[in-house]
C-alpha positions as CSV (number, residue, x, y, z in Angstrom):
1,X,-18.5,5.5,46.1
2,X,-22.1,6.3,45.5
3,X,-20.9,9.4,43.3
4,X,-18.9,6.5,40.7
5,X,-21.6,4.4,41.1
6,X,-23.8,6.5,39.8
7,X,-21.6,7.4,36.7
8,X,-21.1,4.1,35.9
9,X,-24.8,3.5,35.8
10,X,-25.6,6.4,33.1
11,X,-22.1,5.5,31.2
12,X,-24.0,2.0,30.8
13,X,-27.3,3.2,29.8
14,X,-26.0,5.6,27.6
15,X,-24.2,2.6,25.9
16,X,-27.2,0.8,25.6
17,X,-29.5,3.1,24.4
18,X,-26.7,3.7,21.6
19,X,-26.8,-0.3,20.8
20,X,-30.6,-0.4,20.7
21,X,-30.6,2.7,18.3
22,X,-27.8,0.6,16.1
23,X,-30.3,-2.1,16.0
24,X,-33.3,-0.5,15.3
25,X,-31.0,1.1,11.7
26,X,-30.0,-2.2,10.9
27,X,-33.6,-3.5,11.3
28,X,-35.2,-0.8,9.1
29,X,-31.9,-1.4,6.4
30,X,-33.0,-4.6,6.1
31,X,-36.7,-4.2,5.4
32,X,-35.9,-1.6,3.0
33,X,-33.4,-3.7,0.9
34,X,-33.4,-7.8,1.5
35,X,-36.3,-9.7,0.1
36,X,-36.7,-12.0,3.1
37,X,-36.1,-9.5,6.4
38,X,-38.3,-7.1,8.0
39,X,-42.2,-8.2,9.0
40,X,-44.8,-7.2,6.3
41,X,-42.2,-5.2,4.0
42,X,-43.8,-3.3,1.1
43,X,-40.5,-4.2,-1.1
44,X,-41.6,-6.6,-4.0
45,X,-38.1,-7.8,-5.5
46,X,-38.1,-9.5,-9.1
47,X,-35.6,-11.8,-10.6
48,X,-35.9,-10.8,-14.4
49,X,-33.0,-11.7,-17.2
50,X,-32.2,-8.5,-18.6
51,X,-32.0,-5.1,-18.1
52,X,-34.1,-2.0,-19.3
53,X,-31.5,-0.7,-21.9
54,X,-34.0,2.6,-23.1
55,X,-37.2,4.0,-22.0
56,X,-38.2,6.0,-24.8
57,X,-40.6,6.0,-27.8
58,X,-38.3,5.8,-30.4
59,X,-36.6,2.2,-29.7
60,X,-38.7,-0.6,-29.0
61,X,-38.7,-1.5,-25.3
62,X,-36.9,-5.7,-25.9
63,X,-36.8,-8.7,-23.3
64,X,-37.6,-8.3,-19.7
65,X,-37.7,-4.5,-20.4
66,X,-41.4,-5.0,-20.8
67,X,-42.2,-6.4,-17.7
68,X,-40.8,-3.2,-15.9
69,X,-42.3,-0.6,-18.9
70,X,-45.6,-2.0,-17.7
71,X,-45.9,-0.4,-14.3
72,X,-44.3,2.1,-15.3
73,X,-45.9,3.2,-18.7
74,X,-49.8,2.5,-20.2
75,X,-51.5,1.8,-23.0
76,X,-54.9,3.4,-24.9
77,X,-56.2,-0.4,-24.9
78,X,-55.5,-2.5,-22.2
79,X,-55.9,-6.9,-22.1
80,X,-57.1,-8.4,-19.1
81,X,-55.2,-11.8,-17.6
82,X,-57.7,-13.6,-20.2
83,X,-56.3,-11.8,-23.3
84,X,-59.9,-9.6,-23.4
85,X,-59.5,-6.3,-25.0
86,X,-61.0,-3.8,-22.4
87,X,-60.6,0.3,-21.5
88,X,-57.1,1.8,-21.2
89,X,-56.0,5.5,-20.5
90,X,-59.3,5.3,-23.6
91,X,-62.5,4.5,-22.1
92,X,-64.1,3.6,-25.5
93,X,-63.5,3.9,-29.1
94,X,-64.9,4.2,-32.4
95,X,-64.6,4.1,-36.2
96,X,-66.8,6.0,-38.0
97,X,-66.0,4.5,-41.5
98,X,-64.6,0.7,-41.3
99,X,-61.3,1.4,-40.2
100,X,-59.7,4.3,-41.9
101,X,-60.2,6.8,-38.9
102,X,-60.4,5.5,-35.2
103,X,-61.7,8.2,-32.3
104,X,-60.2,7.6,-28.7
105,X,-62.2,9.2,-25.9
106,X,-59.4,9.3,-23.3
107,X,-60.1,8.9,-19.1
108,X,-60.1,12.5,-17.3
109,X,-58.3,13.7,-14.3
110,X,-55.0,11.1,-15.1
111,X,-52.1,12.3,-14.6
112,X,-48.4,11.7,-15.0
113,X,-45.5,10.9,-13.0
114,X,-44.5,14.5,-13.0
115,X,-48.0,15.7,-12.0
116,X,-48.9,16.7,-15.7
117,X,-52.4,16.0,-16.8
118,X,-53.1,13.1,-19.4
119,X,-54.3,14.7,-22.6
120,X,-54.7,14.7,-26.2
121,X,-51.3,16.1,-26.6
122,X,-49.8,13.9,-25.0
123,X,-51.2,10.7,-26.9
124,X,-49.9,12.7,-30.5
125,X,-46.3,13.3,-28.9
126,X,-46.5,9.5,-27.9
127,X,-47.6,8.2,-31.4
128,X,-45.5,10.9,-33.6
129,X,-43.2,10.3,-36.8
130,X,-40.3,9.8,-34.3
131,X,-41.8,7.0,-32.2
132,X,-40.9,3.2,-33.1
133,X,-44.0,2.2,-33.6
134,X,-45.1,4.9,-36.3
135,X,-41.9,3.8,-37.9
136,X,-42.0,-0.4,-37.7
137,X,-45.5,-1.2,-37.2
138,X,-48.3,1.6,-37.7
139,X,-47.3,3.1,-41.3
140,X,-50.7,3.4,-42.3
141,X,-51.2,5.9,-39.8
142,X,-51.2,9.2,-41.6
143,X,-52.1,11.6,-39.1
144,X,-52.9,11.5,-35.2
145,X,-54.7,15.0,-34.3
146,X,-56.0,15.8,-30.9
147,X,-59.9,17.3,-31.6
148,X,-60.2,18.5,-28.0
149,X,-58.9,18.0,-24.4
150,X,-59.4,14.1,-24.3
151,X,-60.7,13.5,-27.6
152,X,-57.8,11.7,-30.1
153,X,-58.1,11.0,-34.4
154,X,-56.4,8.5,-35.6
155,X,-56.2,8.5,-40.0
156,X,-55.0,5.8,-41.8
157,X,-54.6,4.9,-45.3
158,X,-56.0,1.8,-45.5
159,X,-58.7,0.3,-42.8
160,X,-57.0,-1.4,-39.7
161,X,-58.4,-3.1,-36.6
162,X,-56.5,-0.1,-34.8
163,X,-57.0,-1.0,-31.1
164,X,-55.6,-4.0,-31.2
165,X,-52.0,-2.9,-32.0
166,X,-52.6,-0.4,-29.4
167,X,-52.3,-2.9,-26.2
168,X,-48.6,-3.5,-26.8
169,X,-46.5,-1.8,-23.8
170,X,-43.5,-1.5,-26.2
171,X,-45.8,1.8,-27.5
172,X,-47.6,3.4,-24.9
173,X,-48.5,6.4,-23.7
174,X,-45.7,8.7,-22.7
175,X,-45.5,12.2,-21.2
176,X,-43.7,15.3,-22.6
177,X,-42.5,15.7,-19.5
178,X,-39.6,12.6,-20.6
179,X,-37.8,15.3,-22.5
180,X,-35.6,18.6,-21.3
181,X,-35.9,21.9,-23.4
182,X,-34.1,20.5,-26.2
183,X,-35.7,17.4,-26.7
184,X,-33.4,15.2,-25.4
185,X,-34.7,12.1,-23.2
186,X,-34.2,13.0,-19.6
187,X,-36.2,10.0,-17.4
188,X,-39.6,8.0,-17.6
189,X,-42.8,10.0,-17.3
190,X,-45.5,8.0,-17.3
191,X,-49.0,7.4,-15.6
192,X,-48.6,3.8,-14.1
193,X,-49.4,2.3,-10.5
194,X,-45.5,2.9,-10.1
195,X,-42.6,5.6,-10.8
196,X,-39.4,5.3,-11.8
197,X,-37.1,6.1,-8.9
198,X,-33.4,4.8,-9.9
199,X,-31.7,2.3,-12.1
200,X,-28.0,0.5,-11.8
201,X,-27.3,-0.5,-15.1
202,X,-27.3,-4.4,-15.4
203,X,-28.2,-4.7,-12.1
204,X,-31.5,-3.5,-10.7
205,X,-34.5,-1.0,-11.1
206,X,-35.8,0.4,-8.3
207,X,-39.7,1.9,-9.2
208,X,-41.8,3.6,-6.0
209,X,-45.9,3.5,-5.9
210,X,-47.3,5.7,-7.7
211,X,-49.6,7.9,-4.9
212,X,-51.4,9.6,-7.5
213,X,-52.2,6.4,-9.6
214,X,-56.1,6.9,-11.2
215,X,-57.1,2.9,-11.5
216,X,-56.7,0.9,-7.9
217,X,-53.7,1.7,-6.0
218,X,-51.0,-0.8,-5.8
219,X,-50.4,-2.4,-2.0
220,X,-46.8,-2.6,-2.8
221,X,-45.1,0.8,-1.3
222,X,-41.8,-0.2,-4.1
223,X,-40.8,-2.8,-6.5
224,X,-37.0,-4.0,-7.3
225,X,-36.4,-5.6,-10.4
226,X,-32.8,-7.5,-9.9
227,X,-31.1,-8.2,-13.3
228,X,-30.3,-11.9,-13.0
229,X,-29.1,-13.2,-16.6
230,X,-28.9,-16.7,-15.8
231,X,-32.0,-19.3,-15.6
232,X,-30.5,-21.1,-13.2
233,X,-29.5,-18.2,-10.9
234,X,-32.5,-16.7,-11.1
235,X,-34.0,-19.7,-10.0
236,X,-31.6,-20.1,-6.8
237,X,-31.9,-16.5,-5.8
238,X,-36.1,-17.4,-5.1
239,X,-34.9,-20.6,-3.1
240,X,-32.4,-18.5,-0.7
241,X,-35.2,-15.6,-0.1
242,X,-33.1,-13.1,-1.7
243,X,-36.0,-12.4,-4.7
244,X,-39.7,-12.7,-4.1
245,X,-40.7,-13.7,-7.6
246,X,-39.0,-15.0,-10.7
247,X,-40.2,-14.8,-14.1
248,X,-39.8,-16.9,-17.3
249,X,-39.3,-20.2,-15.1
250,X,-36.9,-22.4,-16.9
251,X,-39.2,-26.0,-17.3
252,X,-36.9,-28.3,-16.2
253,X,-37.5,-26.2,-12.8
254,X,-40.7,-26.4,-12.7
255,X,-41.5,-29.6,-11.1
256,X,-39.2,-29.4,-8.5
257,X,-40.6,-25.9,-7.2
258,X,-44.0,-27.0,-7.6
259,X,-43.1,-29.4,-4.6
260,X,-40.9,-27.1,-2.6
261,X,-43.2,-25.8,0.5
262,X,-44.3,-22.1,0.3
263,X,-43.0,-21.3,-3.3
264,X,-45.9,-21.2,-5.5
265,X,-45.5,-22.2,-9.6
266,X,-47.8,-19.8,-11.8
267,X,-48.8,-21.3,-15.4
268,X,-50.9,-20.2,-18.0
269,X,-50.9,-20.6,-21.9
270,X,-49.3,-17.5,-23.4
271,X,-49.9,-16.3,-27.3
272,X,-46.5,-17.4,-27.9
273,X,-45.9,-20.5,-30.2
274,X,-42.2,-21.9,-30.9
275,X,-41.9,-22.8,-34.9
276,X,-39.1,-23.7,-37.2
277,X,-38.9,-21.1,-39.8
278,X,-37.9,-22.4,-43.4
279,X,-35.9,-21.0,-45.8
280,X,-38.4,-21.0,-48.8
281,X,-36.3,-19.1,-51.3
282,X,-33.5,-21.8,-51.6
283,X,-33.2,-25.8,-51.7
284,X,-34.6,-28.4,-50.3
285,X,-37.1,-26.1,-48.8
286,X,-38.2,-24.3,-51.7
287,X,-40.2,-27.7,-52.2
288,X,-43.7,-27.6,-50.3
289,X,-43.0,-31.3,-50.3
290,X,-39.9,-31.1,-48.5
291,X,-41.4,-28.7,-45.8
292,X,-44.4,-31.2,-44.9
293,X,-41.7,-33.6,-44.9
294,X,-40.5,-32.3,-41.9
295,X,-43.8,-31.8,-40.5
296,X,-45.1,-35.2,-40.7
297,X,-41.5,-36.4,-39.0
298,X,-41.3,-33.9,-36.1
299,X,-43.3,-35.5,-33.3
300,X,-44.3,-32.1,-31.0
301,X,-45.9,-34.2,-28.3
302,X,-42.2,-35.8,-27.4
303,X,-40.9,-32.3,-27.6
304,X,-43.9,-31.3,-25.0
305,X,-43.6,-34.3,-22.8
306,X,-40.0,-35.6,-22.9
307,X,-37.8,-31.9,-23.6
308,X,-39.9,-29.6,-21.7
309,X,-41.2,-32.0,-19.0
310,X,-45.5,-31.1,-20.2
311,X,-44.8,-28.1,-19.8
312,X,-47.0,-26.3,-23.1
313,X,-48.7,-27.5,-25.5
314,X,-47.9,-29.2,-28.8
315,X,-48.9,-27.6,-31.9
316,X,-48.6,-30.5,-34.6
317,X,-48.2,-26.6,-37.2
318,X,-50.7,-24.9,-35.6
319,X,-50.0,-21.4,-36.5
320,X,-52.1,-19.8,-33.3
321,X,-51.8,-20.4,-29.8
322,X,-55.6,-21.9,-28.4
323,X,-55.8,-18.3,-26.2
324,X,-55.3,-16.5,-29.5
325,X,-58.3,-14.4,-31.4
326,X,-59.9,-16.6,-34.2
327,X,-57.0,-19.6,-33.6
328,X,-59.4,-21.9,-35.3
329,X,-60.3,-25.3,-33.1
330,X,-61.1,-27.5,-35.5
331,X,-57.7,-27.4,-37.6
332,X,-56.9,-30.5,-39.0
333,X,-52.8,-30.6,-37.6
334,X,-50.2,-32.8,-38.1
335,X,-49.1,-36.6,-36.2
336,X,-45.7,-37.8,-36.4
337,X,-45.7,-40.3,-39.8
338,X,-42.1,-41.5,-40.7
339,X,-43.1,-43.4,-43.7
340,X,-45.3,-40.5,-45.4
341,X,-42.3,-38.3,-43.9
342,X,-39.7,-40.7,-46.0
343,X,-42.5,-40.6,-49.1
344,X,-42.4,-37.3,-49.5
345,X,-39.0,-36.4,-49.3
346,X,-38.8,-39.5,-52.2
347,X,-41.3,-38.1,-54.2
348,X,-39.3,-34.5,-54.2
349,X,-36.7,-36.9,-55.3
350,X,-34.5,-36.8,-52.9
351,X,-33.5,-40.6,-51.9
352,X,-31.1,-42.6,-50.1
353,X,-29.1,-44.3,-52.8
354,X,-26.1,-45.5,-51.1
355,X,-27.4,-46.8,-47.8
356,X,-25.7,-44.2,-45.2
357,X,-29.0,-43.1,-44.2
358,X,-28.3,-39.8,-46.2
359,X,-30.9,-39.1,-48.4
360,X,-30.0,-37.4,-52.2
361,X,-30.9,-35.7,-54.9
362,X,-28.4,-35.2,-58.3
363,X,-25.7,-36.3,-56.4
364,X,-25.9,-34.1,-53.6
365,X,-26.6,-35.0,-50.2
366,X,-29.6,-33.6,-48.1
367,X,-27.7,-31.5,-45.5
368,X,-29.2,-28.5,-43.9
369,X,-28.8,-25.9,-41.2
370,X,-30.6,-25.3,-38.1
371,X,-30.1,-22.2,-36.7
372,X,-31.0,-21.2,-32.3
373,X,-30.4,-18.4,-31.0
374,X,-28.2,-17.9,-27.8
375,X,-30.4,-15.1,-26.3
376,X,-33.2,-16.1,-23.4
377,X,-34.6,-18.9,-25.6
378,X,-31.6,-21.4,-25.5
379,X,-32.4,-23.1,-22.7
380,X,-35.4,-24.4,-23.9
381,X,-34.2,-23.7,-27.7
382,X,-31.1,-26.3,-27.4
383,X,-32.8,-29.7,-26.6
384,X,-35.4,-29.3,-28.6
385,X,-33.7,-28.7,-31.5
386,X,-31.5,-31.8,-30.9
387,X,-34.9,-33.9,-30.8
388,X,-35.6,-32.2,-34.1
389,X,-32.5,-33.2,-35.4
390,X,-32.2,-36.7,-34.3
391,X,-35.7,-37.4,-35.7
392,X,-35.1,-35.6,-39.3
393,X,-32.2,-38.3,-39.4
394,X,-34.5,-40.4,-39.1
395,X,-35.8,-39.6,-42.5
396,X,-33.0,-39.4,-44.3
397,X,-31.8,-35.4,-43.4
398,X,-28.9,-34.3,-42.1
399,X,-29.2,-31.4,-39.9
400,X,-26.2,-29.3,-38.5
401,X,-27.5,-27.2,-35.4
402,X,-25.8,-23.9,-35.5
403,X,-25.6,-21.6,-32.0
404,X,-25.3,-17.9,-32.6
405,X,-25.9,-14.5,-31.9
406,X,-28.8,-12.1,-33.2
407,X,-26.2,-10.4,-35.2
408,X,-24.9,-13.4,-36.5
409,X,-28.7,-14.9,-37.7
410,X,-29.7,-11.6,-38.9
411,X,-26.4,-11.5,-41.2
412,X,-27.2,-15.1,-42.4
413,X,-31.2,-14.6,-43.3
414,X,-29.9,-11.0,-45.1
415,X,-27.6,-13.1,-47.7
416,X,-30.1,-16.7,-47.0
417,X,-27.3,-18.5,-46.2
418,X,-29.6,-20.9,-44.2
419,X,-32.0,-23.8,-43.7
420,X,-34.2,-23.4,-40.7
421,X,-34.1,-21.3,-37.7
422,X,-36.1,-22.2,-34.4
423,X,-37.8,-19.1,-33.2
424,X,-40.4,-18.1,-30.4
425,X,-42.9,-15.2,-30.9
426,X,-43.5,-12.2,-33.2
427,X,-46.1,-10.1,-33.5
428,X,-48.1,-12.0,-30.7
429,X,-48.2,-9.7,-28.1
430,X,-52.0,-10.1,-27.5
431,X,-54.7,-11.3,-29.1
432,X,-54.8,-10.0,-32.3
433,X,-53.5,-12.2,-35.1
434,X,-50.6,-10.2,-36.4
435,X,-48.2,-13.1,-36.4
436,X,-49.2,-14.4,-39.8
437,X,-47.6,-10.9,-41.4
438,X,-44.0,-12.9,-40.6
439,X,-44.5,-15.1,-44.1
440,X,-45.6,-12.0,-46.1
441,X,-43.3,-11.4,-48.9
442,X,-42.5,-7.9,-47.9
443,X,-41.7,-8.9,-44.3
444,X,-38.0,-8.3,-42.8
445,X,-38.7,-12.0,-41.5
446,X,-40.0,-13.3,-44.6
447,X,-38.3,-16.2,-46.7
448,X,-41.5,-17.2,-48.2
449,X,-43.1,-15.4,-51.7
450,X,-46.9,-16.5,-52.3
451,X,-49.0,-14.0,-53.5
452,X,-52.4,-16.4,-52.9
453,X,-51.2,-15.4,-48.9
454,X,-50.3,-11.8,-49.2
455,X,-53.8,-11.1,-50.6
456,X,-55.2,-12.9,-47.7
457,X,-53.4,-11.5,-44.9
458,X,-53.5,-7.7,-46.2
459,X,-57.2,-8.6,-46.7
460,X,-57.7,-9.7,-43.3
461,X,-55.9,-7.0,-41.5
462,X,-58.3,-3.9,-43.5
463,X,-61.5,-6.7,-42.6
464,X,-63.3,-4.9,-39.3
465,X,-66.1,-7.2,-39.8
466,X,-65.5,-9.7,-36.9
467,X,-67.2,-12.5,-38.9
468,X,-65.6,-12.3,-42.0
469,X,-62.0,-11.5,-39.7
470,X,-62.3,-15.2,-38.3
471,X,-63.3,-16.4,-41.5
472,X,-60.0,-15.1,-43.2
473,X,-57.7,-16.4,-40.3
474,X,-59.3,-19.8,-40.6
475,X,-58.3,-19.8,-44.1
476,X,-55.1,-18.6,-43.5
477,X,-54.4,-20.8,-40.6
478,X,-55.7,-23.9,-43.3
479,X,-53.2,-22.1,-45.7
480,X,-49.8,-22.3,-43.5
481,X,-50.7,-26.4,-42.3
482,X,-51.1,-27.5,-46.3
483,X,-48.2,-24.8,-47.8
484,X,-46.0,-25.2,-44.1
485,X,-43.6,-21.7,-44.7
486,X,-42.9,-22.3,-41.3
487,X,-43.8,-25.7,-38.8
488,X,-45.0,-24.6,-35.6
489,X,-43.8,-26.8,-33.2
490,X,-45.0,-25.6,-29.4
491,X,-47.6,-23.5,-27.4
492,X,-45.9,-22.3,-24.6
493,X,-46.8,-22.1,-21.3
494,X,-45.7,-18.6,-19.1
495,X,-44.6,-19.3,-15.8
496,X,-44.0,-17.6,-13.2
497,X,-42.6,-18.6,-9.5
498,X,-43.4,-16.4,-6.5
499,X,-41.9,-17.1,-2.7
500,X,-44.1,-18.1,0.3
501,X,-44.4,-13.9,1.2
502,X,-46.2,-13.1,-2.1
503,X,-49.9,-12.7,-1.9
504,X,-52.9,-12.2,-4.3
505,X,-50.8,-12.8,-7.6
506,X,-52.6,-13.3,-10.8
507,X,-50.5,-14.5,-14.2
508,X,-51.8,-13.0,-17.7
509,X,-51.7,-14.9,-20.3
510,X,-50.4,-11.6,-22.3
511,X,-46.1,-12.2,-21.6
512,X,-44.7,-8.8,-22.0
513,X,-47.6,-7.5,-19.0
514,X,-46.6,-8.0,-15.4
515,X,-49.9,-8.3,-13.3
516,X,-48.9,-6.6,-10.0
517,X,-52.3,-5.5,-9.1
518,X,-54.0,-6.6,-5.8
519,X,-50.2,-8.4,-5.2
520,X,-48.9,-7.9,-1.0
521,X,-46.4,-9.4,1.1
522,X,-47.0,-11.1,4.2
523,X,-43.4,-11.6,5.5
524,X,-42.7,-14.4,8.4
């Protein structure tokens, strides 16, 4: 009796010690993979709306890609969360002869992912022939020549404010160590606060702290991006725990997380400014007239305060975001005036003649196209272009809104079968004003031909003189308000929504970075 007593006894404690080691694997499963389990989990999951389709130099790194290229990968020049230029993998810089040759004196003892040291060498394999950047955006660059160890020269043909292009994260610094033996691309090497440790494609990114990191070491032991295409559902998936943050907050959202308990709304003014982009090279808008026209009716306070909820800030055609280099503060912009609106159209001669609120001009009514995109702008895209085209009836314009693809808009600009398209961005990726190269005549984007602007824009961009820089972007920001190639229509704002475990965030102003330094979780 005492014999099967006893056996009983260890059979149960053998069972339990078996359950409490079940337990204690589920416990640690958790921590390592749910957003919302497991006490003080170093795990950081983001909800982000596309995936990371390449990680090399030679394509440029689109979308949310960014966001996760910036712990990953760095830049010469870095921005801080005020848009400030300040020391990268460079700690400083110079230009011996206004602009044609910049020096880098790159950081020591930085190395890669792969334990390689940060060098010379490795900035010219980053900015060679091959890479994106040499090909779209840095032509003037003739040669990039390492003089020693951690000195890098930069030639150009003409004078360029170099530095500045060198803060985007769609062209930094990468090491050789991201191709095999016969150059083909193998996996991200970089020198971030985090590595790349595996991807499922369209569906998460999984990067691990970088131990070896030279600037201050992320608290995060790994970050998860999840690949959540949808606004909406990105949006839930903070609610129910099951991501920690969410970025590019849809504003109609925004107010009512703003007064959920323990999510916490992030807003700041970004460099990005939504415009409608004119076709200049073909009727009605090949008439200045016809372009202020539309400026004087579009009313971008409504589309502030009654489409995107006060989110932003309304431009009335100011070409530069406030936060932007030289975006000059005493502009004189435009107020919604339907009468001069109606006057100007009239005096380009087009007029309503048979009372159907149709204006005309030889017979011909005054229809025209507006063209939004269906990629991650259409959310916010879609209403406001309704607004635009209920007011431009208003005036006597007929506007058909047109839904498409990038393909389908790029095949449309190619042969100008088009009116207006609503866009967001380009070339404002930090403080430098690159955007206004978008109306130069030799511009992929271009539809407008003044050569009054190309002098002043080329001229501007080879100006290293601060002074006489902001002088020139003053006069070109005077320039697009009066001649109106494009109307911008909205500041926006970039928010961001983190859940009641995220701790020490700070938003940048600078969209494609992802602050995630000094960020911990305190989970309940």
């Amino acid at each position: 009796m005492n014999r099967n007593f006893k056996f009983i006894l260890v059979i149960c404690m053998l069972f339990a010690v078996i359950g409490a080691s079940a337990c204690i694997g589920e416990e640690k499963d958790g921590t390592a993979k749910g957003a919302g389990s497991g006490e003080n989990s170093p795990e950081l999951v983001v909800g982000i709306g596309t995936d990371v389709n390449n990680w090399y130099l030679d394509m440029f790194a689109a979308g949310d890609a960014r966001f996760v290229w910036s712990q990953v990968y760095e830049t010469l020049v870095r921005l801080d969360s005020d848009l400030n230029v300040i020391p990268g993998l460079a700690e400083s810089w110079e230009t011996p002869d206004d602009g044609k040759t910049w020096i880098f004196h790159l950081r020591e003892n930085v190395t890669f992912h792969d334990g390689t040291p940060f060098d010379a060498d490795s900035v010219v394999f980053s900015y060679s022939n091959q890479s994106y950047v040499r090909q779209a955006v840095l032509k003037p660059v003739q040669s990039v020549e390492a003089l020693d160890t951690h000195t890098v020269k930069f030639v150009l043909k003409k004078p360029m404010p170099l530095p500045f292009y060198l803060t985007h994260i769609a062209w930094p610094v990468m090491g050789p160590g991201c191709l095999d033996a016969e150059g083909n691309f193998i996996k991200p090497v970089g020198t971030g606060p985090f590595k790349f440790e595996t991807q499922a494609k369209d569906q998460e990114i999984v990067l691990t702290r970088n131990e070896a990191y030279w600037g201050e070491k992320p608290l995060l032991d790994e970050v998860t991006f999840k690949v959540i295409p949808e606004a909406t559902t990105r949006v839930i998936a903070l609610e129910t725990g099951e991501v920690d943050m969410v970025i590019k907050v849809p504003e109609y959202d925004v107010k009512r997380l703003e007064a959920e308990e323990g999510i916490q709304v992030h807003r700041k003014l970004t460099t990005f400014t939504d415009f409608l982009q004119f076709n200049c090279d073909k009727s009605p808008f090949n008439d200045t007239r016809v372009r202020q026209s539309v400026a004087y009716a579009v009313d971008t306070e409504t589309l502030v305060n009654e489409v995107l909820e006060g989110i932003g800030e309304p431009a009335g055609g100011r070409p530069y975001s406030p936060v932007m280099m030289y975006s000059d503060p005493d502009l004189k912009t435009y107020t919604q005036d339907i009468d001069k609106a109606r006057a100007l159209l009239e005096e380009a001669g087009w007029k309503d003649s048979n009372g159907d609120g149709i204006a005309e001009k030889d017979g011909k009514p005054l229809h025209v196209s507006l063209i939004v995109s269906k990629g991650v702008w259409a959310a916010r895209h879609n209403p406001m272009a309704q607004v635009v085209q209920g007011t431009l009836r208003e005036v006597g314009m007929d506007v058909d809104i047109q839904v498409l693809d990038e393909g389908a808009i790029s095949k449309l600009e190619s042969t100008g079968d088009f009116g207006m398209i609503l866009r967001s961005g380009y070339f404002v990726w930090g403080p430098y004003p690159k955007h206004f190269f978008v109306h130069r005549s030799g511009s992929p984007y271009s539809h407008y031909h003044n050569e009054t602007y190309d002098q002043l824009v080329d001229t501007a961009d080879m100006t290293i003189d601060t002074q006489k820089q902001e002088e020139i972007y003053h006069s070109l920001q005077a320039f697009v308000i009066e001649e109106v190639p494009a109307f911008y229509l909205v500041h926006e704002e970039k928010v961001v929504a983190t859940g009641p475990s995220v701790k020490g965030y700070t938003i940048s102003s600078e969209d494609p970075w992802l602050n995630l330094s000094g960020v911990y979780l305190e989970r309940k």
